[in-house]
N, C-alpha and C positions, 0 to 999 in steps of 0.2 A: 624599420626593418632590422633584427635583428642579425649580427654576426654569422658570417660561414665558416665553419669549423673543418680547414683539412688535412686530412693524416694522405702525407705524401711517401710511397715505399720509395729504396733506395734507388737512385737514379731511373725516378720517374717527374715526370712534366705534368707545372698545370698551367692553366693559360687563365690569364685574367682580366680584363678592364676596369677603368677608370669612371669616374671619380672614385676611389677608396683608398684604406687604411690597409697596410697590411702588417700584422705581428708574429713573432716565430715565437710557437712556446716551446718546442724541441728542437734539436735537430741543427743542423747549417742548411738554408734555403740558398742558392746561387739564384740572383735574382736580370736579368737583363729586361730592359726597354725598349722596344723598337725606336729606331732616329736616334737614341744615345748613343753616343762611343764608349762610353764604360759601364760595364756592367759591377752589381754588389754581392756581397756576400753577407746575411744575414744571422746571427746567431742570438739561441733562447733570449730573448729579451728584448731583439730591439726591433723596431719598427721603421716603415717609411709609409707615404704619398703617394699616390700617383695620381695623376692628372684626370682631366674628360681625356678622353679618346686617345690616352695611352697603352699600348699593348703590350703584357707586361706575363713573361716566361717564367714560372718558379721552379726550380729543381734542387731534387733531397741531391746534394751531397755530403756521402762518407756515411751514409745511413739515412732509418727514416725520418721524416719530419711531420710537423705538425704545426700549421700558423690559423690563425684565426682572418678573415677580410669581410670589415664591415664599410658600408656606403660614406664617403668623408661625412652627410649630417648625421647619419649615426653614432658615427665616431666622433662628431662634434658633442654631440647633446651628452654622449658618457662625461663628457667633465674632461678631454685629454689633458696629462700634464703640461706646464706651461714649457718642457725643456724637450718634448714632442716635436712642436711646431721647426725649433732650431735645429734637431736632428734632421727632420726630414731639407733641411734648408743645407748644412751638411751635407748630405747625401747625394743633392742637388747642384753642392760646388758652390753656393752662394755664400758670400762671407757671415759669419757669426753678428759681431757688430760694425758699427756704424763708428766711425770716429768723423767725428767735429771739428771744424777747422775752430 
C-alpha cells in the first residue's frame, strides 16, 4: 500500500490509526495519543510509530502542514533508517541503549 499524503490547513485535525509510520515534510504537526499522558510536537523531518489500535490526533500548528502515513510493512519494506526505529523509541520514553553490567 502505498503512502498517504496530507496537507493539513492551519489549525485543522486529522485522525489516524495504527499500525503506521507517520512523517511531517512541512509544517509543525501537534501530535497526541489516546491513553498517553504526553502528547508531541513534530517538525519537517521527523517521524514516529504508532501502534495497532492506537488513536492518534494530528494538528497543523502555527500553519499548514503536510506529513506523509504509510502502513508500519510499508514503511518497513522502503529500507527505514536504522536511527528511525530509536527515534520512534525516543518518543515513546524508552531508553536509547542498553548498558551491561
Amino acid at each position: 500500500m502505498n503512502p498517504l499524503s496530507v496537507d493539513l490547513p492551519n489549525h485543522r485535525t486529522h485522525r489516524l490509526s495504527g499500525p503506521a509510520h507517520l512523517c511531517v515534510e512541512s509544517g509543525l504537526v501537534w501530535i497526541t495519543i489516546d491513553g498517553r499522558p504526553e502528547d508531541l510536537l513534530l517538525a519537517a523531518g521527523q517521524g514516529m510509530r504508532f501502534a495497532r489500535g492506537e488513536a492518534v490526533v494530528a494538528y497543523a500548528l502555527g500553519g499548514a502542514a503536510r506529513f506523509q502515513v504509510a502502513p508500519v510493512a510499508a514503511a518497513a519494506a522502503r529500507g527505514l533508517p536504522a536511527w528511525a526505529g530509536k527515534a520512534a523509541a525516543w518518543l515513546r520514553g524508552a531508553p536509547l541503549h542498553r548498558r551491561h553490567a
